[in-house]
N, C-alpha and C positions, 0 to 999 in steps of 0.2 A: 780411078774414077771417083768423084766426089761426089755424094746427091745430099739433096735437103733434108732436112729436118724433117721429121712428121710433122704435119700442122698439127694443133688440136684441136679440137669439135667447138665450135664458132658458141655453141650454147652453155660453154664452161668457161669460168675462170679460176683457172689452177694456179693456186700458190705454191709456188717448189722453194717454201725459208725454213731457215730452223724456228719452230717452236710456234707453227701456225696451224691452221686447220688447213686440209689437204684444199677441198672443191666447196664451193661456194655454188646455186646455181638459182639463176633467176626464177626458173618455174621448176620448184620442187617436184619430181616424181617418187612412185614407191621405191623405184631403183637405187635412186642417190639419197633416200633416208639408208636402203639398205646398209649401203656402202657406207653410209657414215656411223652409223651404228657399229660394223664391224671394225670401222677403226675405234671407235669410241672402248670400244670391248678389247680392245689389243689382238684383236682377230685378223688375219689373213684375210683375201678377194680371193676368195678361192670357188665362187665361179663365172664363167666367161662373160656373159650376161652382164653381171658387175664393173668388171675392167671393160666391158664395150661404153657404158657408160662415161666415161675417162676417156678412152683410148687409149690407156693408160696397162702396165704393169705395176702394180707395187710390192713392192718387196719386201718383208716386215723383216727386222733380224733382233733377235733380241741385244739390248743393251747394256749388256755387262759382260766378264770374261772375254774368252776368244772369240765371243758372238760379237762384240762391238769392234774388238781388233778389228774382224774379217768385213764389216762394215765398213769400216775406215777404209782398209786395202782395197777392198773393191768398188767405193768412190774414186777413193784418188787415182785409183787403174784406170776405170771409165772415162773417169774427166780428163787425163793425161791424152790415152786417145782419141776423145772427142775435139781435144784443143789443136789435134791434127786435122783437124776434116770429117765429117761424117763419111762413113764406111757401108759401102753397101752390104756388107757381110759379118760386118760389127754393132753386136746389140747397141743403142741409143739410148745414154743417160741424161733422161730431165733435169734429174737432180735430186735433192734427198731431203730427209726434215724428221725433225722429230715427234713421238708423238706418245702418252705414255710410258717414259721411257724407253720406248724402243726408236728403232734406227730402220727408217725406212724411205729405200731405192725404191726412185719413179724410173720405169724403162717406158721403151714402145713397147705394143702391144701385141705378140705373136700369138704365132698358131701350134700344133701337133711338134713334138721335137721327132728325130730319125730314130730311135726308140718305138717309139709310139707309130711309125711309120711303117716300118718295120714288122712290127706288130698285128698294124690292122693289114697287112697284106703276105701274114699269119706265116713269117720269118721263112718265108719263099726267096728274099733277095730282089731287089729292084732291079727292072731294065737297066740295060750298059747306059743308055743314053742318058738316062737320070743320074745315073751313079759315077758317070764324067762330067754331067754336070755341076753337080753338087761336090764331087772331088775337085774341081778347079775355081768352085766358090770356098770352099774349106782353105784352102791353100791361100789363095786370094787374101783372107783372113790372116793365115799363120803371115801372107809378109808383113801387111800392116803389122802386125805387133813384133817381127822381126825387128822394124822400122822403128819402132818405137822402145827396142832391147826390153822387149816385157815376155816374160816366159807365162804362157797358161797354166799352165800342170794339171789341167782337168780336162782334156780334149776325150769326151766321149760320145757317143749319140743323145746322149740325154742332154749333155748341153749345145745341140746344136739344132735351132729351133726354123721352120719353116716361115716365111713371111707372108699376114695375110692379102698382099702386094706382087702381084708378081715384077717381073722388071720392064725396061721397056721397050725387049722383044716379046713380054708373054712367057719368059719361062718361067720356070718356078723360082724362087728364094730361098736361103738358107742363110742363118744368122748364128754366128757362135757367143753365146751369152756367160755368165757365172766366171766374175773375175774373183771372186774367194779367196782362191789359192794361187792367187797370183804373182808375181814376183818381178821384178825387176834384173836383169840378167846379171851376176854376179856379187846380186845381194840375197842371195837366196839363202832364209833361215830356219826352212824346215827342209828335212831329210826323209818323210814318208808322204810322199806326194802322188797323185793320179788314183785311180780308178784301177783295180789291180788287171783288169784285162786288158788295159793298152796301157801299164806301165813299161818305162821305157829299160832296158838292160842296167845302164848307170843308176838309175836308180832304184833297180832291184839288188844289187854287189852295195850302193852306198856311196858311190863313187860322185863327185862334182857334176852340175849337170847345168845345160844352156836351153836354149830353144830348139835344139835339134830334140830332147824328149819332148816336144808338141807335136814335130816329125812324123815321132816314130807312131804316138795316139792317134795322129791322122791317117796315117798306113793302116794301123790297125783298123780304124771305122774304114774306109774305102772296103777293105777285105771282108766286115762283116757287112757291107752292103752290097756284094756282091754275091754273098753265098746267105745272106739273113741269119747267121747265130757266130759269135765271136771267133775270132781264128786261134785263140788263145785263151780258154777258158780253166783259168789256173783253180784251184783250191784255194790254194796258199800261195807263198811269196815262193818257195822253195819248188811246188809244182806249176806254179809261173815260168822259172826258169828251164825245168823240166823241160816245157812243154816247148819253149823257141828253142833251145838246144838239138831237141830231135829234130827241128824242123831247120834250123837257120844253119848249125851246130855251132861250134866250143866260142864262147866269147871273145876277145881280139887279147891278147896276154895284157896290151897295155890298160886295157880297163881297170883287171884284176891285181894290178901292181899296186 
């Protein structure tokens, strides 16, 4: 399924170049001094109110070390995707610019992540219906980036964000956002990757890894939204293993070879 773009709000003119000022807008409110003050500050939109202004996410990343690396990777991730089709299930990258030396991602503009969902409905576990919903929009996702041999390596509730849109039955949305730690399938050059409660076996041993561990992160959220607290909630990397062992048991010999 392909859908549009977001528009954006008829009463802005957003520049997405390097080395310009974000919004420009014809009749100044206190809102859009806010906003521009906190870019002016190297400050985050950190709240709603601000980005509803935009319609906008931005994403501030700092601009040197592996802050700008992961800047980089997670434009050129985005835009690679994007230059497939917009995704109903794949956050939407405007574009990026710079600003103060730092390096900041324009997204659309979401809601509550399954965390936070989670959370407000006080890690009870969501209805099956939601949680087949939402587990066949997750997946949905993982093909797309199958499709496009991109490994996430961060598949967790936190990044998988509701949209304030529903579709166009009326059900809910869910968008998997945070290409960071992303990778290209068989160019992958970090070895401590995920979120340790839906890290995936292979690369808990260190072993080579593909998009089957986004897989394994999506099994993982599916389980914890069905029961509202992690199926796997390691310590450590070592009580990680622990813990799927007693439940799965003994890894496949060929991992461990």
């Amino acid at each position: 399924m392909v859908v549009e773009e977001p528009p954006a709000p008829p009463d802005l003119l957003v520049a997405i170049e390097k080395n310009v000022v974000l919004i420009e807008k014809a009749v100044e409110t206190s809102q859009t001094r806010l906003m521009m003050r906190a870019l002016r500050n190297n400050g985050p939109i950190r709240k709603k109110a601000d980005a509803e202004v935009l319609g906008r996410a931005v994403r501030k990343l700092l601009g040197h070390g592996g802050d700008a690396t992961q800047a980089l990777v997670e434009s050129q991730i985005a835009r690679m995707l994007n230059s497939r089709g917009a995704h109903p299930h794949v956050v939407h990258l405007f574009g990026d610019f710079s600003h103060g030396g730092h390096v900041c991602l324009v997204f659309e503009l979401l809601s509550m992540n399954l965390y936070e969902l989670l959370k407000q409905n006080q890690f009870r576990g969501l209805p099956l219906e939601s949680v087949r919903l939402f587990s066949a929009q997750i997946l949905s996702a993982l093909v797309c980036l199958d499709d496009a041999k991109i490994v996430h390596c961060d598949v967790k509730p936190e990044n998988i964000l509701l949209s304030p849109r529903p579709g166009d039955d009326g059900a809910s949305v869910v968008k998997l956002i945070d290409f960071g730690s992303a990778c290209v399938e068989g160019r992958s050059t970090q070895t401590y990757v995920q979120s340790r409660f839906y890290r995936a076996p292979e690369v808990l041993v260190g072993a080579p890894y593909d998009g089957a561990i986004d897989v394994w992160s999506a099994a993982c959220v599916v389980a914890e939204l069905m029961l509202g607290l992690p199926v796997f909630p390691g310590v450590s990397a070592h009580n990680q293993i622990t813990r799927i062992v007693e439940m799965l048991g003994t890894f496949p010999d060929a991992l461990l070879e």
